[in-house]
PDB file of N, CA, C and O in Angstrom:
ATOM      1  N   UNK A   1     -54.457 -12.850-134.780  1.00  0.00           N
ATOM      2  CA  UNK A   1     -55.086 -12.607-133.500  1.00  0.00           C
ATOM      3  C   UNK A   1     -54.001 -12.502-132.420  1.00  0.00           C
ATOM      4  O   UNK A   1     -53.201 -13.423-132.259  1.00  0.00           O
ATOM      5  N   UNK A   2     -53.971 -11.375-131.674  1.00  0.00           N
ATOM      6  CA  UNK A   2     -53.184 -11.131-130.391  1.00  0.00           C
ATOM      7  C   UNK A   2     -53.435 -11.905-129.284  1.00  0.00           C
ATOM      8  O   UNK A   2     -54.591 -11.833-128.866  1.00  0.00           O
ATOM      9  N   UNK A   3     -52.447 -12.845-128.511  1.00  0.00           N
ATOM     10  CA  UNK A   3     -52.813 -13.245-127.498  1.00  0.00           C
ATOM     11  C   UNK A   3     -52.031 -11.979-126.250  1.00  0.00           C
ATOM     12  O   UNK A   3     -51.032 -11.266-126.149  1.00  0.00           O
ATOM     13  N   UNK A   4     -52.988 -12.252-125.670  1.00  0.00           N
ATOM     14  CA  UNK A   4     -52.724 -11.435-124.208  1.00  0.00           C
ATOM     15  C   UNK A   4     -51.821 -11.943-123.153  1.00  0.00           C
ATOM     16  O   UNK A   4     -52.263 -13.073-122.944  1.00  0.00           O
ATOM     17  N   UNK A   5     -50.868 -11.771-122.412  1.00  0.00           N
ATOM     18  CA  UNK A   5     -49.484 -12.635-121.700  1.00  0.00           C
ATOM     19  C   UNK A   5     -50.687 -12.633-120.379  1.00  0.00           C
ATOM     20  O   UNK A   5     -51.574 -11.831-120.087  1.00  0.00           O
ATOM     21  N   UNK A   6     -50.314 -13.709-119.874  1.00  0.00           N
ATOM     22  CA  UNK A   6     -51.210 -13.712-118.491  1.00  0.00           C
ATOM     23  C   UNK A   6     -49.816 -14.283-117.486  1.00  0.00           C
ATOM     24  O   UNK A   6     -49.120 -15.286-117.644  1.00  0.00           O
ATOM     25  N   UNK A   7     -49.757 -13.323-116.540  1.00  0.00           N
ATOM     26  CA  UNK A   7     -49.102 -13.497-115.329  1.00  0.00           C
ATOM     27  C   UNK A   7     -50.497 -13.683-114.058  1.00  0.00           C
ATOM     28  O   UNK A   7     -51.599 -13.174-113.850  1.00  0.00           O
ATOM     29  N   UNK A   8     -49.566 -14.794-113.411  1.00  0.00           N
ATOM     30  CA  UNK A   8     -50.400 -15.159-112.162  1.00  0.00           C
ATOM     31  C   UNK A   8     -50.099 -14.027-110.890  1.00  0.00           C
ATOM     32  O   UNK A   8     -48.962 -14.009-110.419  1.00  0.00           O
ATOM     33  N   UNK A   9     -51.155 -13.075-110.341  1.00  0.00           N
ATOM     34  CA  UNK A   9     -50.772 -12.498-109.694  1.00  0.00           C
ATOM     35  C   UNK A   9     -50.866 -12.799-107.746  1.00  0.00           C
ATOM     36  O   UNK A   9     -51.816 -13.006-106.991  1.00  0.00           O
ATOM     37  N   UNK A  10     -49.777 -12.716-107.592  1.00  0.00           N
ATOM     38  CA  UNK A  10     -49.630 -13.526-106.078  1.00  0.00           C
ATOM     39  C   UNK A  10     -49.326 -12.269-104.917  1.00  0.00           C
ATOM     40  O   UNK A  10     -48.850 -11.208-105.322  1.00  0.00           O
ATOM     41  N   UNK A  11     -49.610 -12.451-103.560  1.00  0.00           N
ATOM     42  CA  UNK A  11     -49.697 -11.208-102.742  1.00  0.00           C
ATOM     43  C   UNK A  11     -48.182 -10.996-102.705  1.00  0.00           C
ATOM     44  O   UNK A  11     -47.950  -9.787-102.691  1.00  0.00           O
ATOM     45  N   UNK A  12     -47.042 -11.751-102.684  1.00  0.00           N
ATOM     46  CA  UNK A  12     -45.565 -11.523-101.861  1.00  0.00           C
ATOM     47  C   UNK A  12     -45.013 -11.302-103.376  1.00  0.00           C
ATOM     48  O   UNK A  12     -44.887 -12.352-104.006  1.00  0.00           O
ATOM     49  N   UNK A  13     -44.682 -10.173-104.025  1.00  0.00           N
ATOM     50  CA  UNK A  13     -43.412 -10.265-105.321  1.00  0.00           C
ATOM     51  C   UNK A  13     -41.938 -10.130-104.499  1.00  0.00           C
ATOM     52  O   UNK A  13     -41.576  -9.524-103.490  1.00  0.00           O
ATOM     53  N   UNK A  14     -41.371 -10.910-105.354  1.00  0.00           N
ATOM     54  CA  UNK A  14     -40.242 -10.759-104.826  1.00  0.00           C
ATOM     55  C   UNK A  14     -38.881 -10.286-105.831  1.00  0.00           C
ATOM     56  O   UNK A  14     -38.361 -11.219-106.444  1.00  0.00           O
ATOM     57  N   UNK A  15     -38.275  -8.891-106.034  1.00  0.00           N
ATOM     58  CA  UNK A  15     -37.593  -8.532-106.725  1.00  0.00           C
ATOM     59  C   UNK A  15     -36.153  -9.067-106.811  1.00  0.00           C
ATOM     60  O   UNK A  15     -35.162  -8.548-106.296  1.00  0.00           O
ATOM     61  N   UNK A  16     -36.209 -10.354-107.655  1.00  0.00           N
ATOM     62  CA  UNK A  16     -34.672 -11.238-107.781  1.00  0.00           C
ATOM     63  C   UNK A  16     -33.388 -10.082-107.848  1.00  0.00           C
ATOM     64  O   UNK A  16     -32.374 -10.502-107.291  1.00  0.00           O
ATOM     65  N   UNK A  17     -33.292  -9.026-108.299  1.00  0.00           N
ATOM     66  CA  UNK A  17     -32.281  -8.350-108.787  1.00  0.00           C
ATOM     67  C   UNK A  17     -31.781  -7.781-106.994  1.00  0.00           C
ATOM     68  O   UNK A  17     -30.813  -7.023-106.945  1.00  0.00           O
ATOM     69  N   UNK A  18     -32.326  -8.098-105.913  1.00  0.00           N
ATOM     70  CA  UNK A  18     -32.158  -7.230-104.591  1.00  0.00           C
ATOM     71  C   UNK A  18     -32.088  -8.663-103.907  1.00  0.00           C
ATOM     72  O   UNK A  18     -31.116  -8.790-103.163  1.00  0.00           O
ATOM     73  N   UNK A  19     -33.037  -9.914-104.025  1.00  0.00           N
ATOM     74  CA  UNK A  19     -33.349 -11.033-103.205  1.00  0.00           C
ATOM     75  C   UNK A  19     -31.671 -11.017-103.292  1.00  0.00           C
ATOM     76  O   UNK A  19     -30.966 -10.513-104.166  1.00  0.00           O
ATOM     77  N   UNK A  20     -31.106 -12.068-101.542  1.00  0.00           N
ATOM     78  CA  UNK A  20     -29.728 -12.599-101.630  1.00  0.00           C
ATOM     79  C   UNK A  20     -30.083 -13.947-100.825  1.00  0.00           C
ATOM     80  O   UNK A  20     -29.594 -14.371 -99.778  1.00  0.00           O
ATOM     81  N   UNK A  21     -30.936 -14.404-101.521  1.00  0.00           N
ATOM     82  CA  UNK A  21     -31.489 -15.985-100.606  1.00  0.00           C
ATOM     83  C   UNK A  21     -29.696 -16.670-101.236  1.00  0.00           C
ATOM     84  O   UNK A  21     -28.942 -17.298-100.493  1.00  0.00           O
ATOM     85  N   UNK A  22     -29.401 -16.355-102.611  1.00  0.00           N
ATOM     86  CA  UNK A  22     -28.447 -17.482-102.863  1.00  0.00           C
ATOM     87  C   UNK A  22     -27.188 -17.489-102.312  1.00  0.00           C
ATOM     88  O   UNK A  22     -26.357 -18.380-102.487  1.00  0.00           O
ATOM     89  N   UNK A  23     -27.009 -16.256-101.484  1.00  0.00           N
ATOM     90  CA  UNK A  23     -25.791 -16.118-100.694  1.00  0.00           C
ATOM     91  C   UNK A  23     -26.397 -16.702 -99.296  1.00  0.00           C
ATOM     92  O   UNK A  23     -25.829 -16.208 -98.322  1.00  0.00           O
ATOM     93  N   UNK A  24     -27.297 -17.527 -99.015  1.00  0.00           N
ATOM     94  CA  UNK A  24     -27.602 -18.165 -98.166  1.00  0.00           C
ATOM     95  C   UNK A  24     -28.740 -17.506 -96.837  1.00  0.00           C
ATOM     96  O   UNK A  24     -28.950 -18.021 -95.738  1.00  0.00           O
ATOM     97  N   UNK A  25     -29.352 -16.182 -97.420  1.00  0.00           N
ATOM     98  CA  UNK A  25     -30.501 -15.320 -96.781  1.00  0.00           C
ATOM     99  C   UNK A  25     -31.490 -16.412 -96.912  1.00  0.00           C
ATOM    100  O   UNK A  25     -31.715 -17.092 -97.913  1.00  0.00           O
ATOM    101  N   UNK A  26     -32.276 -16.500 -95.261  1.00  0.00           N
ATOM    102  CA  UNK A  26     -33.681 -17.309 -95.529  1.00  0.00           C
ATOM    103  C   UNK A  26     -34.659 -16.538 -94.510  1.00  0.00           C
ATOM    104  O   UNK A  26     -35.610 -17.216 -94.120  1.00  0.00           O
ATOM    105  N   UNK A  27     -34.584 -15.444 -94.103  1.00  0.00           N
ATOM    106  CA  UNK A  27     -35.257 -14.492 -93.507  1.00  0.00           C
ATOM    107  C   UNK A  27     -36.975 -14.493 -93.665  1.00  0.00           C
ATOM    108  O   UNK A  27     -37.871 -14.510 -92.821  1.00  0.00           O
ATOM    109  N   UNK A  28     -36.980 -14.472 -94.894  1.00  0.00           N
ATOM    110  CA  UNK A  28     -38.331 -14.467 -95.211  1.00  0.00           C
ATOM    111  C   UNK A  28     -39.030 -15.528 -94.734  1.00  0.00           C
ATOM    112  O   UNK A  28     -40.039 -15.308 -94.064  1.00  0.00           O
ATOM    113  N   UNK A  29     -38.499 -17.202 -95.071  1.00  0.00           N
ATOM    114  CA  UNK A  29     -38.995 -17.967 -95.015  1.00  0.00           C
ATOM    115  C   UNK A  29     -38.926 -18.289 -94.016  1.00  0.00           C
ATOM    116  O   UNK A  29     -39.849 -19.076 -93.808  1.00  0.00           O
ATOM    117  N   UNK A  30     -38.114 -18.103 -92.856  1.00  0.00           N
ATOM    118  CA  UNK A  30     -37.826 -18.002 -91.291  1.00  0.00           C
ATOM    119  C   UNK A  30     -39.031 -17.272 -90.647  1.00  0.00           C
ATOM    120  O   UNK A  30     -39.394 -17.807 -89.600  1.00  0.00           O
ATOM    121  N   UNK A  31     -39.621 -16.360 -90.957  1.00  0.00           N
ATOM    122  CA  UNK A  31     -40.746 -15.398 -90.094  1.00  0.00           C
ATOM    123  C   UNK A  31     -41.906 -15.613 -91.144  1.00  0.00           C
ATOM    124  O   UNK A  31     -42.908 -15.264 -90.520  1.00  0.00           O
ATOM    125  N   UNK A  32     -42.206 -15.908 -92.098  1.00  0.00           N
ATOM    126  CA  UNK A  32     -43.594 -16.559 -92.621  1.00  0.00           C
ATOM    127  C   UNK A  32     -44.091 -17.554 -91.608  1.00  0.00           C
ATOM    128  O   UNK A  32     -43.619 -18.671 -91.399  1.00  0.00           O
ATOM    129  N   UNK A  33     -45.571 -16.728 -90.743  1.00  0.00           N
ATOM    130  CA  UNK A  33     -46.259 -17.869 -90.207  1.00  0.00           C
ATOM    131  C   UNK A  33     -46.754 -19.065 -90.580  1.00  0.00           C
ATOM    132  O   UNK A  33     -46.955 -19.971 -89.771  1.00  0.00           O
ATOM    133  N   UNK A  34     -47.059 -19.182 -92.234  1.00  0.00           N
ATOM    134  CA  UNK A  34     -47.645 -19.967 -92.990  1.00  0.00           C
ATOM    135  C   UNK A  34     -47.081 -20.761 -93.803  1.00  0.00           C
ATOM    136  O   UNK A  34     -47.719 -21.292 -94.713  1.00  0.00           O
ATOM    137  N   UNK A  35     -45.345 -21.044 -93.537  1.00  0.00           N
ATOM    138  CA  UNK A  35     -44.705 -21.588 -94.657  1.00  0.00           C
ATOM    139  C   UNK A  35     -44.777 -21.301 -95.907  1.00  0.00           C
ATOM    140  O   UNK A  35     -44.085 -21.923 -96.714  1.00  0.00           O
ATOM    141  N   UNK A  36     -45.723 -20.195 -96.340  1.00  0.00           N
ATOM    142  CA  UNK A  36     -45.942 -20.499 -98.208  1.00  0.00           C
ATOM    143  C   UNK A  36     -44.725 -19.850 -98.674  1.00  0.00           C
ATOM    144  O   UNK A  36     -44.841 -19.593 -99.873  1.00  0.00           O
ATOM    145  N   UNK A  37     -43.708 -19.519 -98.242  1.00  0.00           N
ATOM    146  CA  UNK A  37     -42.340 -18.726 -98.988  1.00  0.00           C
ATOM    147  C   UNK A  37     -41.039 -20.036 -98.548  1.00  0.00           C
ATOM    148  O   UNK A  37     -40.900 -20.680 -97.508  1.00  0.00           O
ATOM    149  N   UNK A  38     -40.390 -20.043 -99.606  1.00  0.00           N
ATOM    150  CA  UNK A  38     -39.480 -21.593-100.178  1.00  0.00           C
ATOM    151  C   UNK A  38     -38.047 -20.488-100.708  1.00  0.00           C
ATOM    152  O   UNK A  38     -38.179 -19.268-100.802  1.00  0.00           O
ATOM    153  N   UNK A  39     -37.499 -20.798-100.832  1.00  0.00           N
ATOM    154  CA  UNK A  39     -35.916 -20.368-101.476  1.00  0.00           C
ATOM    155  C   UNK A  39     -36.127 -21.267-103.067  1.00  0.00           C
ATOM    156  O   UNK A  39     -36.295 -22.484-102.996  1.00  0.00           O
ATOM    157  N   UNK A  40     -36.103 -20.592-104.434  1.00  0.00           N
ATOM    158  CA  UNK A  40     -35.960 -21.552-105.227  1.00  0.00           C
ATOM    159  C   UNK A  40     -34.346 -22.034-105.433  1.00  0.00           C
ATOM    160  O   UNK A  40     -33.462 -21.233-105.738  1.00  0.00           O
ATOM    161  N   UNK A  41     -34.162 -23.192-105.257  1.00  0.00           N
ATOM    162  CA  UNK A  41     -32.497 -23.426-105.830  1.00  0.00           C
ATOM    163  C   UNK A  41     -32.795 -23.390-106.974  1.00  0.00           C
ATOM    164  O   UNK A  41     -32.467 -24.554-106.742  1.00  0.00           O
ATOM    165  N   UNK A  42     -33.091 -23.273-108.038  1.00  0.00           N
ATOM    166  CA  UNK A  42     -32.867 -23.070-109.709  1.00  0.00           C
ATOM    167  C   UNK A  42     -32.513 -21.748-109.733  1.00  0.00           C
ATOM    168  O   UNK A  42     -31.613 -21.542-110.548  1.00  0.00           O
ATOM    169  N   UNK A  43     -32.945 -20.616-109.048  1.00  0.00           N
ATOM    170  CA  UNK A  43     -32.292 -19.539-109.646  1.00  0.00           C
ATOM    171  C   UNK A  43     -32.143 -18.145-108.153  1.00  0.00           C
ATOM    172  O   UNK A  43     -32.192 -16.916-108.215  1.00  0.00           O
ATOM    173  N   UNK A  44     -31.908 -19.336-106.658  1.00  0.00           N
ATOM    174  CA  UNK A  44     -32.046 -18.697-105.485  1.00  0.00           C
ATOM    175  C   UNK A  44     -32.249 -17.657-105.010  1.00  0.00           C
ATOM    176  O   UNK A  44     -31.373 -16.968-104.488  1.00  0.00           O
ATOM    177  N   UNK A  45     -33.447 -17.351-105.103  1.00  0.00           N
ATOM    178  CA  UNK A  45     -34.384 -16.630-104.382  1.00  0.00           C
ATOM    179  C   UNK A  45     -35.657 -16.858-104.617  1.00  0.00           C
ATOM    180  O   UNK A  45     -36.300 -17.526-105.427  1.00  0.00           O
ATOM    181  N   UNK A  46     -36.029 -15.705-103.159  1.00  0.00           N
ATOM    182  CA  UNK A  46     -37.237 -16.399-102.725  1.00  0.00           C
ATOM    183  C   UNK A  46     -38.756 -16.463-103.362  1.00  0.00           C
ATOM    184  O   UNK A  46     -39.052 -15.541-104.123  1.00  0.00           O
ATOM    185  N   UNK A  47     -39.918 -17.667-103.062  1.00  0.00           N
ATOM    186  CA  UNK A  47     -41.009 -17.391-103.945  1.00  0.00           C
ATOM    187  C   UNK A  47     -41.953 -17.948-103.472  1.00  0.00           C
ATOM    188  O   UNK A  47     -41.572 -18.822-102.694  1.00  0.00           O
ATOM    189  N   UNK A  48     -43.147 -17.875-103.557  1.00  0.00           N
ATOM    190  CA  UNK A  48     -44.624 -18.168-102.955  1.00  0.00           C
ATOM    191  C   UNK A  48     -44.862 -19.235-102.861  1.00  0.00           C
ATOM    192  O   UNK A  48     -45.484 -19.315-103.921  1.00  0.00           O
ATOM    193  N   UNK A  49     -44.911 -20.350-102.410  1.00  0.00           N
ATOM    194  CA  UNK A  49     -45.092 -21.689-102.945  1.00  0.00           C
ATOM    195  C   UNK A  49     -46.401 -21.975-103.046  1.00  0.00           C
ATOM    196  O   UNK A  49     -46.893 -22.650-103.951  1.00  0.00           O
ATOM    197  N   UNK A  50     -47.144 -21.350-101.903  1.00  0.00           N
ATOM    198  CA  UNK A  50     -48.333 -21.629-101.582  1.00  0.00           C
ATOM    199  C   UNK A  50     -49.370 -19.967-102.256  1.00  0.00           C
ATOM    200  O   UNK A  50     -48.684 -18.999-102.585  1.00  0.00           O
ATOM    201  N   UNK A  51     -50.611 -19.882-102.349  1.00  0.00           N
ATOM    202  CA  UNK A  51     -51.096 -18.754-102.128  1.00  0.00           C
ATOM    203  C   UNK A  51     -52.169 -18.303-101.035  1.00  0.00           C
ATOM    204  O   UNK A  51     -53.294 -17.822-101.173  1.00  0.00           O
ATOM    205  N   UNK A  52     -51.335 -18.667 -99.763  1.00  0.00           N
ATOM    206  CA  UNK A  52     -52.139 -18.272 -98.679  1.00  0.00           C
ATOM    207  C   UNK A  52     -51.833 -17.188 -97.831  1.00  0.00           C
ATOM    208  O   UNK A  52     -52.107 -17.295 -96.635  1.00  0.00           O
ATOM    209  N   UNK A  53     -51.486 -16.510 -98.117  1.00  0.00           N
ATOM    210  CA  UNK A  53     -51.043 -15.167 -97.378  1.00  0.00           C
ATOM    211  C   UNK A  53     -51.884 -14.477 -96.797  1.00  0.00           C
ATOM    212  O   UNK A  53     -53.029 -14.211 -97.160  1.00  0.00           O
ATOM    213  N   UNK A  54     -51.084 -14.027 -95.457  1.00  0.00           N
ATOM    214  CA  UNK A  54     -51.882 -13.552 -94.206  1.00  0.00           C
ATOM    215  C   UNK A  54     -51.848 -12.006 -94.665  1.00  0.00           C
ATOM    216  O   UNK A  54     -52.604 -11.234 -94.076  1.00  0.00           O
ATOM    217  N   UNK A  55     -51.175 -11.611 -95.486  1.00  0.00           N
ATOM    218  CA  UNK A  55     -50.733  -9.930 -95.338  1.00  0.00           C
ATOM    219  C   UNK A  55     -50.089  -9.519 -94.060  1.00  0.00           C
ATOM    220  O   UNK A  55     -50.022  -8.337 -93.722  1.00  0.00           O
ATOM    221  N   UNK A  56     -49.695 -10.338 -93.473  1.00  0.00           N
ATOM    222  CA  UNK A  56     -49.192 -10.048 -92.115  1.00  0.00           C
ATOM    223  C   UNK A  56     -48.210  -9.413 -91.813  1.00  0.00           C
ATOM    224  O   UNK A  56     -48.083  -8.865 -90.718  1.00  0.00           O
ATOM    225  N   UNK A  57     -46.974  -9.369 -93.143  1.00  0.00           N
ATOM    226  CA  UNK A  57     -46.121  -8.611 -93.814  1.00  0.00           C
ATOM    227  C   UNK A  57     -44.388  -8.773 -93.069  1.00  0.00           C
ATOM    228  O   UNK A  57     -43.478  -8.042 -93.462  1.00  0.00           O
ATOM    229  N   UNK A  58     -44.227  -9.586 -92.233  1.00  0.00           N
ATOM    230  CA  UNK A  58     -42.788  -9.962 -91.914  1.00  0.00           C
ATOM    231  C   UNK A  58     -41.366 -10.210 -92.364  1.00  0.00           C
ATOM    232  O   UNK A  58     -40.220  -9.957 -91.991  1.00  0.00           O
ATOM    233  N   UNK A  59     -42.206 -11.035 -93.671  1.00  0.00           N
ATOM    234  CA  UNK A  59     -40.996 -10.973 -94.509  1.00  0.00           C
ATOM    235  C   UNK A  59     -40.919  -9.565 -95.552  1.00  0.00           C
ATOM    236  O   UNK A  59     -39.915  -9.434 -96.253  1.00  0.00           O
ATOM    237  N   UNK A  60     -41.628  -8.901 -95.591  1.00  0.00           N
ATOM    238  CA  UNK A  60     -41.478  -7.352 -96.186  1.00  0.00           C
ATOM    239  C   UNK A  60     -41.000  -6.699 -95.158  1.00  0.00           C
ATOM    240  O   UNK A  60     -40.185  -5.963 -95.714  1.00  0.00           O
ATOM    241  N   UNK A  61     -40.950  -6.473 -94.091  1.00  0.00           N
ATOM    242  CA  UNK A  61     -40.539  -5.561 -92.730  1.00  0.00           C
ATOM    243  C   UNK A  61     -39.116  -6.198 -92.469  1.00  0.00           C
ATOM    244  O   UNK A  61     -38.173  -5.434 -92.680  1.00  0.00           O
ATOM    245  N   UNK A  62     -38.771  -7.653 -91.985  1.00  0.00           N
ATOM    246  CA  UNK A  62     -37.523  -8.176 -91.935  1.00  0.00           C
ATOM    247  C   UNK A  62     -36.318  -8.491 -92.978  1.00  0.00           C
ATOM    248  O   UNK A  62     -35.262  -9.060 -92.700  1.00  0.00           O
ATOM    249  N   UNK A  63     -36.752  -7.952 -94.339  1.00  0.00           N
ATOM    250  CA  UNK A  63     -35.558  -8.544 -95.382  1.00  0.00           C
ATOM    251  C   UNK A  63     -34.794  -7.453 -95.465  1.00  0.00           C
ATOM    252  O   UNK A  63     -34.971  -6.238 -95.565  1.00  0.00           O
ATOM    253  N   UNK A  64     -33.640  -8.414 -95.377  1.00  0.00           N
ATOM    254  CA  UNK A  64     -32.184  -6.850 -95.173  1.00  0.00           C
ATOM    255  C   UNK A  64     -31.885  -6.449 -96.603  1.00  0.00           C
ATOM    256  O   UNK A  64     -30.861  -5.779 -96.741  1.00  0.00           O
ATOM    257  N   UNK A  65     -32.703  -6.779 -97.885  1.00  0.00           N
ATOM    258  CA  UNK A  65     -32.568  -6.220 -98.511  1.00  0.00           C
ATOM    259  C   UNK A  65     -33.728  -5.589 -99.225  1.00  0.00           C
ATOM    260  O   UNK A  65     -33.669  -5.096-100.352  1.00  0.00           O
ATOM    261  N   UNK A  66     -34.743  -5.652 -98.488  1.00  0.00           N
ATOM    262  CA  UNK A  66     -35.780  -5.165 -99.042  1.00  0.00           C
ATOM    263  C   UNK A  66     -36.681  -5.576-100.315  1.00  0.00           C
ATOM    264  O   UNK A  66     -37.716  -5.112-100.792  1.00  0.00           O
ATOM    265  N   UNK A  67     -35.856  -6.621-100.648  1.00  0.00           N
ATOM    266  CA  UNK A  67     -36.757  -7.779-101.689  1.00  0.00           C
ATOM    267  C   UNK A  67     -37.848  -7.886-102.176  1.00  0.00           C
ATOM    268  O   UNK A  67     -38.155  -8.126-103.344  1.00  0.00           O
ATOM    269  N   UNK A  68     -38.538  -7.694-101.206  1.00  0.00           N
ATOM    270  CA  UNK A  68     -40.243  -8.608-100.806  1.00  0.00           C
ATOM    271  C   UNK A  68     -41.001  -7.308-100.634  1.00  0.00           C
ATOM    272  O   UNK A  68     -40.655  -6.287-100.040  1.00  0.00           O
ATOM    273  N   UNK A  69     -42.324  -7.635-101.414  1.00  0.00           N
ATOM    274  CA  UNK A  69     -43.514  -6.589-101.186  1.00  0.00           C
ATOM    275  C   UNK A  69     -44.525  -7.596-101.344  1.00  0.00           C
ATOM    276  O   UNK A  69     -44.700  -8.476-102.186  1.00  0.00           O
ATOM    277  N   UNK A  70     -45.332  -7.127 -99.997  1.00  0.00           N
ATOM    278  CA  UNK A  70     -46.900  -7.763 -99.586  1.00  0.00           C
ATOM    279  C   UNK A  70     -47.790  -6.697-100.269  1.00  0.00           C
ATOM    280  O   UNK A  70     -47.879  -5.561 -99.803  1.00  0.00           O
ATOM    281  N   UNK A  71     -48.644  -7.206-101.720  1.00  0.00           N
ATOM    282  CA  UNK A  71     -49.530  -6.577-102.041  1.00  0.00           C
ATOM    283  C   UNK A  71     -50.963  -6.734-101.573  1.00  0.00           C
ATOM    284  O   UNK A  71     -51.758  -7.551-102.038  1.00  0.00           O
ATOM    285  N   UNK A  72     -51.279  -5.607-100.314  1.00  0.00           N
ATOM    286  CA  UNK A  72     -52.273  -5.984 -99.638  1.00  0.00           C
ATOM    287  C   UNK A  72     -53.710  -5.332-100.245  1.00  0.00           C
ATOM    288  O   UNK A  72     -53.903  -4.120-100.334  1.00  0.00           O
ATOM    289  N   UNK A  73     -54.622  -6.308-100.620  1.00  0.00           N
ATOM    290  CA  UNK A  73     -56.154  -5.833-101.367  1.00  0.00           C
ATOM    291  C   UNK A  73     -56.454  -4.887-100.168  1.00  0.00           C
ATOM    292  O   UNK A  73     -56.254  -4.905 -98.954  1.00  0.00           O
ATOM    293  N   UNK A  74     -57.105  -3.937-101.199  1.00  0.00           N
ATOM    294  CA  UNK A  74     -57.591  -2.597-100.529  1.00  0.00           C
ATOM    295  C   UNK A  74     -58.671  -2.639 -99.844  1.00  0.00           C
ATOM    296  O   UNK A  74     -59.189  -1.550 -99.597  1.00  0.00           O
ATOM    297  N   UNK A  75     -59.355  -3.916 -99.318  1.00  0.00           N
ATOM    298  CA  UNK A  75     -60.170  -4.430 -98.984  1.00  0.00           C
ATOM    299  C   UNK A  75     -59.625  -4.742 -97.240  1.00  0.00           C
ATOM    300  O   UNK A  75     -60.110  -4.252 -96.220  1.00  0.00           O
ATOM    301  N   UNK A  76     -58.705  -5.522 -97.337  1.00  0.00           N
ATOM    302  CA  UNK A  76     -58.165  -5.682 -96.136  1.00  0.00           C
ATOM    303  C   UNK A  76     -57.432  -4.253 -95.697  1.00  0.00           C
ATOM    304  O   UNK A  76     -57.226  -4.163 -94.487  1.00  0.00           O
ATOM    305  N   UNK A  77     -57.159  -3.521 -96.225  1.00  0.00           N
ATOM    306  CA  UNK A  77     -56.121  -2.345 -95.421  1.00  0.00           C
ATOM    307  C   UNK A  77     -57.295  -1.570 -94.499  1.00  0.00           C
ATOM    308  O   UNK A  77     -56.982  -0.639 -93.756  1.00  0.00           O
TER     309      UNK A  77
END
């Protein structure tokens, strides 16, 4: 029997291979109204802590490297 991989899907992905939280970037987590974005030190960069997202989209508009995408339900757009 095949099991199926289940990923938790969260509004902010954040593409580690571009994130530079570990060169000391905290941009994201600086302009999140809601605190839910953290720097992980295990493997530094950034990640959701919380899942309360406004879609408000700051840290997607402000990261100098373009990291971060707000996946906004087609409901709210």
């Amino acid at each position: 029997m095949a099991t199926a991989s289940m990923s938790v899907k969260v509004p902010v992905s954040v593409d580690a291979d571009k994130c530079i939280a570990s060169k000391g970037c905290t941009v994201c987590v600086d302009v999140c109204p809601l605190d839910v974005l953290v720097i992980d030190m295990n493997n530094g960069v950034a990640l959701m802590q919380y899942d309360e997202c406004w879609y408000c989209t700051p840290c997607e508009v402000d990261c100098p490297t373009h990291a971060l995408t707000v996946d906004i339900p087609y409901l709210v757009k």
